[in-house]
MIDOSE-1310 file (N, C-alpha, C; in nm, 2 decimals, decimal comma, always signed):
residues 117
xxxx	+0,05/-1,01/+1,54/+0,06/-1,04/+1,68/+0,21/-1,02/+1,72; +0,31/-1,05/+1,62/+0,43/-1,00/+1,66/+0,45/-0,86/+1,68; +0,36/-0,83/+1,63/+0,46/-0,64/+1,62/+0,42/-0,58/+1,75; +0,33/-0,68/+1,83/+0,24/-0,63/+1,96/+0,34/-0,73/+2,05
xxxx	+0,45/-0,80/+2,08/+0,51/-0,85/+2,17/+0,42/-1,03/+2,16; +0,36/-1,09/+2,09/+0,27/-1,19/+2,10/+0,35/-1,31/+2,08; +0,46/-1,32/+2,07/+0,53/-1,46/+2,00/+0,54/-1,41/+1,84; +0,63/-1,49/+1,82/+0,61/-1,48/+1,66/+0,67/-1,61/+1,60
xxxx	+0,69/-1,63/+1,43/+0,71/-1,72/+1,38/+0,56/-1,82/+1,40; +0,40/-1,76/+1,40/+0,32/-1,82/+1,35/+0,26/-1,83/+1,21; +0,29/-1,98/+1,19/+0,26/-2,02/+1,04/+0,11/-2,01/+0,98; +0,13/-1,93/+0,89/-0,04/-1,88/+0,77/-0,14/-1,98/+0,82
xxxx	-0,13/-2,12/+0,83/-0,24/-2,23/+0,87/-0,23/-2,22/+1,04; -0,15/-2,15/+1,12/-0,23/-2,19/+1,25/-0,29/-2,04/+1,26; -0,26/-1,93/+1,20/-0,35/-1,84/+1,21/-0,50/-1,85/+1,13; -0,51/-1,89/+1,08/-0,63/-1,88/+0,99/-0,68/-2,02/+1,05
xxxx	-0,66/-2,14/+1,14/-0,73/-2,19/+1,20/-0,77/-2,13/+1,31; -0,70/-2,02/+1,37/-0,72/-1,92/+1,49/-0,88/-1,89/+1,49; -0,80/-1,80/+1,36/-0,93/-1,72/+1,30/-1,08/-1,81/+1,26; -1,05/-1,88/+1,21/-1,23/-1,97/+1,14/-1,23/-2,01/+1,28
xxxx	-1,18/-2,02/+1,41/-1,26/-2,10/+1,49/-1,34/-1,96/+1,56; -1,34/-1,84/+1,54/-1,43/-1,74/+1,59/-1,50/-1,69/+1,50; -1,62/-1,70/+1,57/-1,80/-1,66/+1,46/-1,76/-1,55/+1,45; -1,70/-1,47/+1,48/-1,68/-1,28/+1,49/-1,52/-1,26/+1,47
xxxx	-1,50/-1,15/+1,35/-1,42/-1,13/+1,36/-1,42/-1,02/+1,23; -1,34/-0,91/+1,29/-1,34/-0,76/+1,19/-1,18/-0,70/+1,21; -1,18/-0,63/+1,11/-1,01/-0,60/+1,10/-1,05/-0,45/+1,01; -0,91/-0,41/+1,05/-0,90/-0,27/+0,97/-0,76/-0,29/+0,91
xxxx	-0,79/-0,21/+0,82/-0,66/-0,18/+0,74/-0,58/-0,05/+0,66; -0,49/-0,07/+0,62/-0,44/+0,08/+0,59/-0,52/+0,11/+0,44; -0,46/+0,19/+0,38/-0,52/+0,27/+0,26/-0,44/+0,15/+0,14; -0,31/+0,11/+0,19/-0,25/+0,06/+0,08/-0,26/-0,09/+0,14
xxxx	-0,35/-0,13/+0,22/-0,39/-0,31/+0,25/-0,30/-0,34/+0,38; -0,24/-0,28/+0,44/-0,17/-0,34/+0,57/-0,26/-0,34/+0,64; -0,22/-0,50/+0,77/-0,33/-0,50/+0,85/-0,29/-0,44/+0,95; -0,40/-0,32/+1,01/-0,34/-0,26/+1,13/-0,40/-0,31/+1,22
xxxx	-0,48/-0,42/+1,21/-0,56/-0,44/+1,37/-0,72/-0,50/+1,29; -0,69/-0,61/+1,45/-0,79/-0,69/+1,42/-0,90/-0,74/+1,57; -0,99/-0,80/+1,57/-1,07/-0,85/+1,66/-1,13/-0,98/+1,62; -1,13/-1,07/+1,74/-1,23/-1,24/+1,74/-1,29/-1,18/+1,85
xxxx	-1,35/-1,29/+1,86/-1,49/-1,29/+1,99/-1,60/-1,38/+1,92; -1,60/-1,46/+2,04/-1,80/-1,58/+2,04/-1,79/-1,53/+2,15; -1,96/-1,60/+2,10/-2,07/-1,55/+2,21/-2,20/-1,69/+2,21; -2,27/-1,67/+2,33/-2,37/-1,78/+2,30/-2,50/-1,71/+2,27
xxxx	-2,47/-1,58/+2,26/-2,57/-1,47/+2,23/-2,68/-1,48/+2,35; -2,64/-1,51/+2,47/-2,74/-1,50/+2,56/-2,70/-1,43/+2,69; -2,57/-1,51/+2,76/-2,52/-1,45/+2,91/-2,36/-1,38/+2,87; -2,29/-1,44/+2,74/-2,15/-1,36/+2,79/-2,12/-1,38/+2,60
xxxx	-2,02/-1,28/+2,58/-1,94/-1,28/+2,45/-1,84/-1,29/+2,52; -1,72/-1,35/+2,45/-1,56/-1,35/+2,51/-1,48/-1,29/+2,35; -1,42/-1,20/+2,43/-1,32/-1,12/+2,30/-1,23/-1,25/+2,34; -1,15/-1,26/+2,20/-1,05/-1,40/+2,19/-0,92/-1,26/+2,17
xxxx	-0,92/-1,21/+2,05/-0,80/-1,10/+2,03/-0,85/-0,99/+1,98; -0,78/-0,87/+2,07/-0,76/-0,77/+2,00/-0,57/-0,71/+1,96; -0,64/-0,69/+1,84/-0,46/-0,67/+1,83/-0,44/-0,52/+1,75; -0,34/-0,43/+1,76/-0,34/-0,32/+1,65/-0,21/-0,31/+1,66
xxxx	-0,13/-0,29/+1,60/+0,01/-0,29/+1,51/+0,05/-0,15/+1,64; +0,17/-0,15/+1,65/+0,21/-0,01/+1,70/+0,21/+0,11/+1,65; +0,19/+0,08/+1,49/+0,21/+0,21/+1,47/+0,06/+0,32/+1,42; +0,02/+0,22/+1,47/-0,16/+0,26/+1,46/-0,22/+0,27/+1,58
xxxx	-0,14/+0,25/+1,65/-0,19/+0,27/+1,79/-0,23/+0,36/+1,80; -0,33/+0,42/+1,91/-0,41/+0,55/+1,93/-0,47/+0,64/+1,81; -0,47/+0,59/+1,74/-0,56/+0,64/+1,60/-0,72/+0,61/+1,63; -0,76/+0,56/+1,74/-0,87/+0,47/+1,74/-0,90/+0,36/+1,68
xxxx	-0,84/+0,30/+1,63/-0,89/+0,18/+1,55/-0,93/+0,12/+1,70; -0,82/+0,05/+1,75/-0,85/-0,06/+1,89/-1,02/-0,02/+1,97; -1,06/+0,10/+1,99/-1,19/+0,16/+1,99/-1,28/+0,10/+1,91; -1,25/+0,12/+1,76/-1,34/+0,11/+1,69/-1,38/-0,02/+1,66
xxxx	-1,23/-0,14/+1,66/-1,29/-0,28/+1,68/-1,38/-0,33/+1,81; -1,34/-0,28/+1,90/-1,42/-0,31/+2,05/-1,58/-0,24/+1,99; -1,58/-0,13/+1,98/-1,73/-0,05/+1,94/-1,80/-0,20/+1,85; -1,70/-0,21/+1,73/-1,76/-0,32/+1,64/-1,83/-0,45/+1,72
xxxx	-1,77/-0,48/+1,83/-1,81/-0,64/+1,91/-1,94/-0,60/+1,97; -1,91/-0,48/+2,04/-2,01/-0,41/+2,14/-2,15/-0,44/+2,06; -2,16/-0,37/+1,95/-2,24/-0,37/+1,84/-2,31/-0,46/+1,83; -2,23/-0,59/+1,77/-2,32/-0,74/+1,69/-2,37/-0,76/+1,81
xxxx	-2,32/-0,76/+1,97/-2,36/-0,84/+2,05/-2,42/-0,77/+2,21; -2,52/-0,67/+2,14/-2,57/-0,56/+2,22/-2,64/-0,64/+2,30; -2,65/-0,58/+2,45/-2,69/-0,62/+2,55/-2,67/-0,74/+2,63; -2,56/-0,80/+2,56/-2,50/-0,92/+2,62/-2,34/-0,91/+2,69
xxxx	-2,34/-0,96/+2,76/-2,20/-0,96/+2,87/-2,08/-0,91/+2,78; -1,94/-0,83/+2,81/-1,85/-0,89/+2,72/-1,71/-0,90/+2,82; -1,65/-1,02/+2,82/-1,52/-1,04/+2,87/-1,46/-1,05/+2,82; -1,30/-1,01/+2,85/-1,21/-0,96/+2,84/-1,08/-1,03/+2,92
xxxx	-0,98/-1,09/+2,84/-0,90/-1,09/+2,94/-0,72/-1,00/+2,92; -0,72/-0,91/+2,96/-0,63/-0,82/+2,89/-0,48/-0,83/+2,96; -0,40/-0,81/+2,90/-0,31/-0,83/+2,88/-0,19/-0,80/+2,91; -0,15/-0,71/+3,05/+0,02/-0,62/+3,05/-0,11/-0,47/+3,06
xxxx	-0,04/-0,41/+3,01/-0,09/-0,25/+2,97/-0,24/-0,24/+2,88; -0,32/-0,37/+2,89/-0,42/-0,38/+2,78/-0,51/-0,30/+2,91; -0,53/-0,35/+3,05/-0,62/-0,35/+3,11/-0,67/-0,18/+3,08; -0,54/-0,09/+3,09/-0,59/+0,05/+3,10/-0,65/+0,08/+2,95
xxxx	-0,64/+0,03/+2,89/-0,74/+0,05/+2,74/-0,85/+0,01/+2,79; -0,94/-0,14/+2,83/-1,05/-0,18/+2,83/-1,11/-0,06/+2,95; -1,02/-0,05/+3,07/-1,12/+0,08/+3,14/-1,16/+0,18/+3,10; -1,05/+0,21/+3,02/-1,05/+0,35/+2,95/-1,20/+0,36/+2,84
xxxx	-1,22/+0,24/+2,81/-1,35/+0,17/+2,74/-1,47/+0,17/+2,81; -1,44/+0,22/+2,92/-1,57/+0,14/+3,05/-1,60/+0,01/+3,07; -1,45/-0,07/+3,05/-1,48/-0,21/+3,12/-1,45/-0,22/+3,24; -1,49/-0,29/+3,32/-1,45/-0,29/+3,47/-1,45/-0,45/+3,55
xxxx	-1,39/-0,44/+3,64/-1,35/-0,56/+3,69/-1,52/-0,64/+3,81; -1,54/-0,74/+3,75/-1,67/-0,80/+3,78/-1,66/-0,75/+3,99; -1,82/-0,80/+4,04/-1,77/-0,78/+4,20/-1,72/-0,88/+4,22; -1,70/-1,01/+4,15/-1,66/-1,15/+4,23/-1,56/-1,17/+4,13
xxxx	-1,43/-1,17/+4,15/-1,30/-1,15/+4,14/-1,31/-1,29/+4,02; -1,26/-1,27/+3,91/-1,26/-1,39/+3,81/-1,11/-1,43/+3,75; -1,06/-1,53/+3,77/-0,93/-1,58/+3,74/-0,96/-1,69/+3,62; -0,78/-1,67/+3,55/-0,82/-1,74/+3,41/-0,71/-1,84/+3,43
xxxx	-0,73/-1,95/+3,41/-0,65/-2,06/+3,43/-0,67/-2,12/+3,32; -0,58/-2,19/+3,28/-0,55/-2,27/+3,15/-0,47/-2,42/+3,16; -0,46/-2,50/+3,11/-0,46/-2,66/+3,03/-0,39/-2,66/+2,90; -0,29/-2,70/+2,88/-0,25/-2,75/+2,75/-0,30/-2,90/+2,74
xxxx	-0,42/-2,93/+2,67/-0,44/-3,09/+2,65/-0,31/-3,14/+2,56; -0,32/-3,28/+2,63/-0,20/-3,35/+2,55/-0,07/-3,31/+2,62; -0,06/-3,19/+2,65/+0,10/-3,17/+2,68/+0,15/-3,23/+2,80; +0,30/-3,26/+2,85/+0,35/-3,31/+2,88/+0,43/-3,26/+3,01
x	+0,48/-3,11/+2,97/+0,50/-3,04/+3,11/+0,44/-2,95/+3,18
């Protein structure tokens, strides 16, 4: 997530709690084990899946992987909704995908529980 602009300095245990809290999740990697890119997403398997991350390293970029993890979600969770909420320059990948902006305009708003400011 750093090598994509994400923050950095996240510690091994808050990623891998990231990770086990999504039912879905596929990754690629290089020939000699680097991760180049990964995908989360739940679903209630009925009206919507939500991609949580997609991530691909820069220097794997347009190799298709970022394709080929989205194809992978598309897959487990055929014929069900999938949202997206992308990110900077993400949006022109997801179109480029054939995702498209619903007709009733959807905004993402967020809550830090507990926090303070």
């Amino acid at each position: 997530m750093e090598s994509v602009g994400w923050g950095s300095h996240y510690s091994e245990e808050l990623v891998q709690r990231s990770l086990a809290a999504y039912p879905y999740v596929a990754y690629v990697r290089s020939d000699s084990g680097a991760l180049w890119g990964y995908v989360s997403a739940f679903s209630d398997h009925a009206f919507s899946t939500m991609l949580g991350e997609l991530v691909v390293h820069p220097l794997a970029q347009g190799k298709g992987i970022g394709r080929a993890l989205l194809s992978a979600v598309e897959s487990e969770f055929t014929g069900i909704p999938i949202y997206v909420k992308p990110l900077g320059d993400a949006k022109r990948f997801f179109v480029a995908c054939g995702y498209r902006a619903p007709a009733i305009e959807m905004q993402v708003l967020f809550k830090r529980n507990g926090a303070t400011d």
